[in-house]
NUZADO-258694 format. One line per 8 residues: number of its first residue (from 1); for each residue x negated, y, z negated of N, C-alpha, C. Coordinates in Angstrom, 2 decimals. Layout:
BEGIN
NUM = X Y Z X Y Z X Y Z  ... $
// end
This chain:
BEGIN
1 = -0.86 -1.20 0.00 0.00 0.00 0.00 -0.90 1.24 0.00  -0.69 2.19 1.11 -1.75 3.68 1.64 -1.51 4.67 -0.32  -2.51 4.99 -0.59 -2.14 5.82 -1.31 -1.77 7.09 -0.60  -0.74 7.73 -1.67 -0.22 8.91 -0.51 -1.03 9.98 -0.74  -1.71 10.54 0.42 -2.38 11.45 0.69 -1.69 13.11 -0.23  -2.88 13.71 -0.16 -2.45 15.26 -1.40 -1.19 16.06 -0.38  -1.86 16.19 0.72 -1.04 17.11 1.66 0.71 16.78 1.67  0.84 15.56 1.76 2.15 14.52 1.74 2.89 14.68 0.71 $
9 = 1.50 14.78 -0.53 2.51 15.16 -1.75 2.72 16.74 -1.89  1.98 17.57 -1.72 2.13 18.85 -1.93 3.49 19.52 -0.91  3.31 18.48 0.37 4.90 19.01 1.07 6.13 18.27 0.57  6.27 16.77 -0.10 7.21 16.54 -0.94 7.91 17.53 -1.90  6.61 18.41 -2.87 6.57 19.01 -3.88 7.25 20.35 -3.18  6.67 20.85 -2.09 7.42 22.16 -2.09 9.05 21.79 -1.15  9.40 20.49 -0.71 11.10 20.24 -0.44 11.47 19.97 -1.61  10.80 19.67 -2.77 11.52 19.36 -4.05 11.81 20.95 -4.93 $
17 = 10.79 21.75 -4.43 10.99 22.93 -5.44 12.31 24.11 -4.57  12.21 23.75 -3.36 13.00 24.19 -2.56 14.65 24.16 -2.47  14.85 22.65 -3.02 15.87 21.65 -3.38 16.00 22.45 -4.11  15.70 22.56 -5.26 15.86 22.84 -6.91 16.39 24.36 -6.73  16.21 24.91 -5.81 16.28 26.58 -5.23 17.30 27.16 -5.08  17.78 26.06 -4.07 18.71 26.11 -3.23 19.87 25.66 -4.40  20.02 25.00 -5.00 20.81 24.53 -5.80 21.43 25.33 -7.14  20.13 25.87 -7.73 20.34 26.80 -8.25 20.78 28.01 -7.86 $
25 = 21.04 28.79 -6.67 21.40 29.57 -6.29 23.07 29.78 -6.06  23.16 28.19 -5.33 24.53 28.01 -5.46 25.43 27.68 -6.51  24.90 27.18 -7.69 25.35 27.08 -9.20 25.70 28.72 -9.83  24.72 29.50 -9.33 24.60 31.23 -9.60 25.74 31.52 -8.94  26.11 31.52 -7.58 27.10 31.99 -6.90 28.40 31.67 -7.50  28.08 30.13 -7.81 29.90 29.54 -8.25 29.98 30.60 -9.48  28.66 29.86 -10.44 29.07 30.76 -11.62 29.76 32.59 -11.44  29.28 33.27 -10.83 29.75 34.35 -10.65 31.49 34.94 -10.23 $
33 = 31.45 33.75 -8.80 33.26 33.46 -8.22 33.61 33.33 -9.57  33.37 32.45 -10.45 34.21 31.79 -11.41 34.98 32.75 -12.26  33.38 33.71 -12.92 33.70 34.91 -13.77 34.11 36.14 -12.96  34.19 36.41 -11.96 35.04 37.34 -11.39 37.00 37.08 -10.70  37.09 35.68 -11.19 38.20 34.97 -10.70 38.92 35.31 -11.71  38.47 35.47 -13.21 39.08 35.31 -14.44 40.00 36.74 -14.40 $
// end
């Protein structure tokens, strides 16, 4: 089994921090609809 090369992981790492981004942003948005819905 190849060990996985740094580069491979460092672009995993930045679709994972990206993920995490994106997600959070849209958690921000709902949260906001939510409290302006009230």
């Amino acid at each position: 089994m190849p060990a996985v090369s740094k580069g491979d992981g460092m672009r995993g790492l930045a679709v994972f921090i990206s993920d995490i981004r994106n997600w959070f942003l849209c958690v921000s948005l709902a949260v906001l609809e939510f409290d302006l819905a009230e």
